[in-house]
Wavefront OBJ file of the C-alpha trace (Angstrom):
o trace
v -11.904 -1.947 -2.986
v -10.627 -5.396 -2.765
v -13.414 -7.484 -4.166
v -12.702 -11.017 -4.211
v -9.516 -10.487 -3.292
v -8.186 -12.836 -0.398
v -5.202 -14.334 1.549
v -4.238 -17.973 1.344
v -1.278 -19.547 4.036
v 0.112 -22.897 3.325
v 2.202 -24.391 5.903
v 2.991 -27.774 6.658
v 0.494 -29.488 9.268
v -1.721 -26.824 8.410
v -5.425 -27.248 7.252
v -5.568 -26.574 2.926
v -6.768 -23.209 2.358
v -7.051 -21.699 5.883
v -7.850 -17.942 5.149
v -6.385 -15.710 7.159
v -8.458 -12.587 7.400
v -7.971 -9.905 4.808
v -5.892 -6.643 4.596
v -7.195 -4.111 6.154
v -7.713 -2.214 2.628
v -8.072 -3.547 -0.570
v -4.836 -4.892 -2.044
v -5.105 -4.619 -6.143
v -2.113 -2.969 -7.743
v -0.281 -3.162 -3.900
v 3.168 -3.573 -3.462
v 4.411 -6.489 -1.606
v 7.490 -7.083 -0.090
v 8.315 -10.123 2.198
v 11.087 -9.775 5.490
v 12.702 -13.010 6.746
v 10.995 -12.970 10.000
v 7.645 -14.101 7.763
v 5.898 -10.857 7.804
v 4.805 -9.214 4.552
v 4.653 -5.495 4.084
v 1.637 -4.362 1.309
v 2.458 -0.568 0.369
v 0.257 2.007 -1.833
v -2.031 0.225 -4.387
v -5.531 2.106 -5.265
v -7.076 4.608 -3.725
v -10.051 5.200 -6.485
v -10.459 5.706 -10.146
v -10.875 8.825 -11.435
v -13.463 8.611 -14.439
v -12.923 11.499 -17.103
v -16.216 13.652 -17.560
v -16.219 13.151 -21.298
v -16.307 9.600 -20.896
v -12.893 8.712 -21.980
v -10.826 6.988 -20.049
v -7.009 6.260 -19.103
v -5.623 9.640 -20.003
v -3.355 11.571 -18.005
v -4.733 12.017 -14.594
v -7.543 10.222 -14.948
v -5.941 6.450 -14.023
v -5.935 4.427 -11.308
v -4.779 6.471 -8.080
v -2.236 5.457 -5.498
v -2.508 5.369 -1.804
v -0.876 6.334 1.158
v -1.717 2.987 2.943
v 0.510 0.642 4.557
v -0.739 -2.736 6.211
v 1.781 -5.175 7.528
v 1.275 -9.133 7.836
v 2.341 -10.778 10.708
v 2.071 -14.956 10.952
v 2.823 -15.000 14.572
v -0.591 -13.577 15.351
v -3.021 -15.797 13.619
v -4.841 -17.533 15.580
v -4.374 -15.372 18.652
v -5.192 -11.282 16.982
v -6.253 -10.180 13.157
v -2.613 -11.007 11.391
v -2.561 -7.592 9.893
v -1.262 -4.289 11.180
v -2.005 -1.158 9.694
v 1.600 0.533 9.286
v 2.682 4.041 8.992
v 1.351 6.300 5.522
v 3.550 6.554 2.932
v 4.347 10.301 3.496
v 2.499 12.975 2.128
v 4.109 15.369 -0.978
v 5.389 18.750 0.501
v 4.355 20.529 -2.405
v 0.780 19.211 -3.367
v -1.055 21.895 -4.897
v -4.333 20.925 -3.549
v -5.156 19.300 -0.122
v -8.260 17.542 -0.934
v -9.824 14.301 0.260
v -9.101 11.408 -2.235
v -10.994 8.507 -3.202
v -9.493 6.683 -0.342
v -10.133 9.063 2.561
v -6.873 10.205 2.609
v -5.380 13.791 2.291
v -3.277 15.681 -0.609
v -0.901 13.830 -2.855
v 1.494 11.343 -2.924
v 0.326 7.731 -2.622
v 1.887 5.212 -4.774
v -0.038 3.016 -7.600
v 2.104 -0.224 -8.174
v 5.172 0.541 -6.458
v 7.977 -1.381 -6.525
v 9.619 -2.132 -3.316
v 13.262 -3.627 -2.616
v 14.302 -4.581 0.574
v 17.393 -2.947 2.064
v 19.821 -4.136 4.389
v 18.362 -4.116 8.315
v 14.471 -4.698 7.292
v 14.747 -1.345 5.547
v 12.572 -1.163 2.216
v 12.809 1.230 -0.478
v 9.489 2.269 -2.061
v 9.921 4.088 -6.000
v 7.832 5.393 -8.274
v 4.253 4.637 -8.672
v 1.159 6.443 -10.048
v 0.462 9.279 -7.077
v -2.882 10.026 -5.311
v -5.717 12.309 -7.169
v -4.542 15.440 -5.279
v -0.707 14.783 -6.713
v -0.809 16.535 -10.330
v 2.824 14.800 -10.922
v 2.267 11.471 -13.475
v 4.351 9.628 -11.256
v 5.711 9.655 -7.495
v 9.519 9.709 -8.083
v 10.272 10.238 -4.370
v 12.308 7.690 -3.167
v 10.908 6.872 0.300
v 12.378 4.518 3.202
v 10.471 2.656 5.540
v 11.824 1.558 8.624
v 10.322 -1.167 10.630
v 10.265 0.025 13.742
v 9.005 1.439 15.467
v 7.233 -2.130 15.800
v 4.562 -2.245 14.522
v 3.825 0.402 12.214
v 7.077 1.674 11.357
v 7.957 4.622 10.022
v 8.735 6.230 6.622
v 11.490 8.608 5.928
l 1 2 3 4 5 6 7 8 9 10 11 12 13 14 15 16 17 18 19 20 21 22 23 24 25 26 27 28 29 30 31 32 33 34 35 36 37 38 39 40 41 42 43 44 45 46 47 48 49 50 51 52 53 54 55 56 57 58 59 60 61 62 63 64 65 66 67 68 69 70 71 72 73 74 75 76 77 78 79 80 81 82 83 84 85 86 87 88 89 90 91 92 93 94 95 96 97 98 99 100 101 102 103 104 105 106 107 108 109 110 111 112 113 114 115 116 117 118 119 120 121 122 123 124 125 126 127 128 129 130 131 132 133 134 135 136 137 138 139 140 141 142 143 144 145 146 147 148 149 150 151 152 153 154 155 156 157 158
């Protein structure tokens, strides 16, 4: 996952294109939300395809999965440690049927396939909806989750 995917910074003063190194996992169809401290939080995005066995494709359950994975930029490292943090899993469905691997390594359902993220009031953000992992027979994750950002630096999801 994450092919040619990368990070550019542009600051003033700084060298053009400086590449910070990448997320930790590959960040197509990820969820980003900025806090005003400069870090940026990626949630969900893919955790595999799952290709139908009758060579169809993009039918129910058989999409683009979403993850459990968190990763968390931080500017105030580069230079000094890798910039990104992974952060806590988005939490797992109670009631997933089947607690399998996925694609991603990761167990049972849940996940999140293009969230979208809002930021709350103290750092807070609010993760919704989102096409769930392969183990999640639901079409869509309508748990509302919370994550919190501390504590620092992984955070924690309610």
């Amino acid at each position: 996952m994450g092919g040619g995917a990368s990070v550019r910074r542009a600051s003033p003063g700084s060298q053009p294109g400086a590449s910070p190194p990448r997320p930790p996992y590959g960040s197509f169809c990820t969820g980003h939300r900025p806090w005003g401290d400069g870090r940026l939080l990626l949630a969900g995005g893919t955790s595999g395809y799952v290709a139908d066995e009758h060579g169809s494709d993009h039918f129910h359950h058989t999409d683009y999965r979403g993850s459990r994975r968190t990763a968390i930029f931080d500017p105030a490292r580069l230079g000094n440690a890798d910039p990104w943090l992974r952060a806590a899993a988005i939490n797992q469905y109670a009631n997933s049927p089947r607690p399998e691997p996925n694609p991603d390594g990761s167990m049972g359902g849940s996940g999140r396939w293009y969230p979208t993220l809002v930021t709350l009031g103290e750092g807070r953000v609010l993760a919704m909806v989102g096409r769930p992992q392969q183990q999640d027979m639901r079409h869509s994750n309508v748990s509302l989750e919370i994550l919190t950002p501390y504590p620092l630096p992984s955070g924690s999801w309610m």
